[in-house]
C-alpha positions in Angstrom: 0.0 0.0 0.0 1.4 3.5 -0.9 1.3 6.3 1.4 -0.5 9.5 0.5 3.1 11.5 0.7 4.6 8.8 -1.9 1.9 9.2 -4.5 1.9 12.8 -4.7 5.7 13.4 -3.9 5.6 10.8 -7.0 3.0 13.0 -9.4 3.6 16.9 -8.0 4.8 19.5 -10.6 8.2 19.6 -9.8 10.9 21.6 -11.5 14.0 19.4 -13.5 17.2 21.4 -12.1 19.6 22.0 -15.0 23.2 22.7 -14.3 24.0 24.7 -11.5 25.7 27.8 -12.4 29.0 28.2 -10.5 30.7 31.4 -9.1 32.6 31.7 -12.3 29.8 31.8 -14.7 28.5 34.3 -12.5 31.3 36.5 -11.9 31.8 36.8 -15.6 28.2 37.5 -16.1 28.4 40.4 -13.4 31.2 41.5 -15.1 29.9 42.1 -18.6 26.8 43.6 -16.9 28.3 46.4 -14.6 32.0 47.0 -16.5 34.2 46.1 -13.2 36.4 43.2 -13.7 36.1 40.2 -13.1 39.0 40.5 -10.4 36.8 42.7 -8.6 33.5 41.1 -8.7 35.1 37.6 -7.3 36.8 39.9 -4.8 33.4 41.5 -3.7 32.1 37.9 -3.5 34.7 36.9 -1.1 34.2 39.9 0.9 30.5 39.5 0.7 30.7 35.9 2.4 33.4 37.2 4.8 31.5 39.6 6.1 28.4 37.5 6.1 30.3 34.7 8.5 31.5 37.9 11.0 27.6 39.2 11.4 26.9 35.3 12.0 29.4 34.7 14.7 28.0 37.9 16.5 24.4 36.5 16.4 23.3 38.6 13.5 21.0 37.8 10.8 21.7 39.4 6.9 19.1 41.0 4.9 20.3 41.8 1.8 17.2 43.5 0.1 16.3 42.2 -3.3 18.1 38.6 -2.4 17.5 37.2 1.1 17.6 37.4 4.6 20.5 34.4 6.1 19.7 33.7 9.4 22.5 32.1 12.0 20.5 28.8 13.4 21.4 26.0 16.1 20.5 22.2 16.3 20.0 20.1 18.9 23.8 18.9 18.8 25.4 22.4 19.1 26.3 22.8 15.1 25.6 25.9 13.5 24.2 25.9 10.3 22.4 29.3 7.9 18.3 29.5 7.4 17.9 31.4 4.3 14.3 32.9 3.8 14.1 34.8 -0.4 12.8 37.9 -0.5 9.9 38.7 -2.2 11.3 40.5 -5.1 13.1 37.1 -5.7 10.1 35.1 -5.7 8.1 37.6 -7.7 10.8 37.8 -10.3 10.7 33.8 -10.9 6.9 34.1 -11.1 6.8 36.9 -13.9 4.0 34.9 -16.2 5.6 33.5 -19.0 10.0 33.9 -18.2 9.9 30.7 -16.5 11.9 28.7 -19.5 13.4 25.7 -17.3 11.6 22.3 -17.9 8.8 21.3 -15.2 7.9 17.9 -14.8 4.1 16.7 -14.4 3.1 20.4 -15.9 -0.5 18.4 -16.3 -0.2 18.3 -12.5 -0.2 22.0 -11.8 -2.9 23.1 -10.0 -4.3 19.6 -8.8 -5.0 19.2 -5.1 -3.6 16.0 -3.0 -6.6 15.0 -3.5 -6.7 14.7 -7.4 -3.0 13.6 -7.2 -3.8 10.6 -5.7 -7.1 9.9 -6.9 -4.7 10.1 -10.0 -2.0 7.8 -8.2 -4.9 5.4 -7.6 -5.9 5.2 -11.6 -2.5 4.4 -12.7 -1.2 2.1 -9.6 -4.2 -0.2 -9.0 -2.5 -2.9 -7.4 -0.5 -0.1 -5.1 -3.4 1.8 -4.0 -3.5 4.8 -1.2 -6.2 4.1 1.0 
């Protein structure tokens, strides 16, 4: 028997990552786009983090308007590890109607309630049914 989280973790829209882009792609893109060097846009990068690990090890969140805000978190065990929340402006950007250009797998999906998904899940697993 399938659980309800299987069949529609199994049959949710879900986006198809490409390949990451790496610091270097990006630092030559930033380049191009704002006339400094290359030099100095890794440069600010590595400041940027630097900095970043400084207002951490005080206690300090970083809101970074347009991007993010990182937040310095602790588990159970003592080991500190970053939330990081997007700001809306990056949400909003991704969800411009008709930029999205990646590939999205189950598109048919979008839209569809758990229910539907696996009433769905149901149809085309008959002998592994969600009850």
């Amino acid at each position: 028997m399938a659980s309800r989280i299987q069949a529609i973790g199994a049959l949710r829209p879900r986006i198809e990552l490409d390949k990451t882009a790496q610091k270097a792609e990006l630092v030559r893109v930033l380049a191009r786009a704002t006339s400094l060097t290359e030099g100095s846009v890794d440069l600010v990068i590595k400041e940027l983090r630097d900095q970043i690990i400084e207002y951490f090890r005080t206690g300090r969140a970083v809101k970074i308007e347009g991007l993010g805000t990182w937040t310095p978190n602790i588990e159970l065990d003592g080991t500190l590890n970053v939330q990081y929340r997007a700001d809306s402006a990056l949400i909003n950007g991704i969800n411009m109607e008709g930029t999205f250009t990646g590939n999205v797998a189950n598109r048919e999906n979008i839209g569809k309630t758990g229910e539907q998904l696996v009433a769905r899940w149901n149809e085309l697993n008959p002998q592994d049914q969600v009850e």
